[in-house]
C-alpha positions in Angstrom: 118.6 48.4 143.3 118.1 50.5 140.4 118.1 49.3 136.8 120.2 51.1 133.6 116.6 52.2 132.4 115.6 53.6 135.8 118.7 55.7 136.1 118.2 56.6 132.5 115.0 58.0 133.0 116.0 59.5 136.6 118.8 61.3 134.9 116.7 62.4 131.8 114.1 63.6 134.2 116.4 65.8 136.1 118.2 67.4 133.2 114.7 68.5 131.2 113.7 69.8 134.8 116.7 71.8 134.8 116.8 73.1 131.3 113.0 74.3 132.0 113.7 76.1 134.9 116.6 77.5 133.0 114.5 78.7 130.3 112.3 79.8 132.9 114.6 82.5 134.4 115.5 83.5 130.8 111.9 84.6 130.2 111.6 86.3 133.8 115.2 88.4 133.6 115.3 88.9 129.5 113.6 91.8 127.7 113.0 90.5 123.5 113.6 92.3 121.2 111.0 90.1 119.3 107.8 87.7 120.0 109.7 85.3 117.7 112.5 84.7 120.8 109.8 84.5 123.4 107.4 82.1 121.4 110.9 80.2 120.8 111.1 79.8 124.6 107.7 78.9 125.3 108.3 76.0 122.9 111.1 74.8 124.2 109.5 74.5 127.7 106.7 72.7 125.9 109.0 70.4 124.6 110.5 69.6 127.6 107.6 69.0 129.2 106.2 66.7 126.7 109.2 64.7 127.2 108.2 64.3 130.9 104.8 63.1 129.4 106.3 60.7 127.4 108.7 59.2 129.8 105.4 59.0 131.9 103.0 57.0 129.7 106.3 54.9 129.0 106.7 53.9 132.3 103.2 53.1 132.5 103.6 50.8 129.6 106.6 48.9 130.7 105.1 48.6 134.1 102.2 46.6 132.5 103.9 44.2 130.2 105.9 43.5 133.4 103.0 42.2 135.2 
């Protein structure tokens, strides 16, 4: 059985994995006008992924005080 947290954190997961590939596409099929738009992207996809860090190393924390 899954816990509120674990669902959290599934849910969370799946919608920065979405919004990256999202982003993704839009720097594949979009010409810029600008650098500014792309560099805008790449940070968001940075972003995203840090989040995924995050979620990560806090996992890994809760896991040990749990022990």
């Amino acid at each position: 059985m899954q816990t509120q947290q674990s669902l959290f954190e599934l849910e969370l997961r799946k919608l920065a994995a979405s919004e990256i590939e999202r982003m993704k596409d839009a720097l594949a099929f979009n010409n810029f006008s600008d650098v500014g738009q792309f560099k805008y992207l790449m940070g968001v996809i940075a972003g995203l992924k840090a989040i995924e860090d995050f979620l990560d190393v806090a996992r890994e924390k809760s896991e040990q005080r749990n022990r």
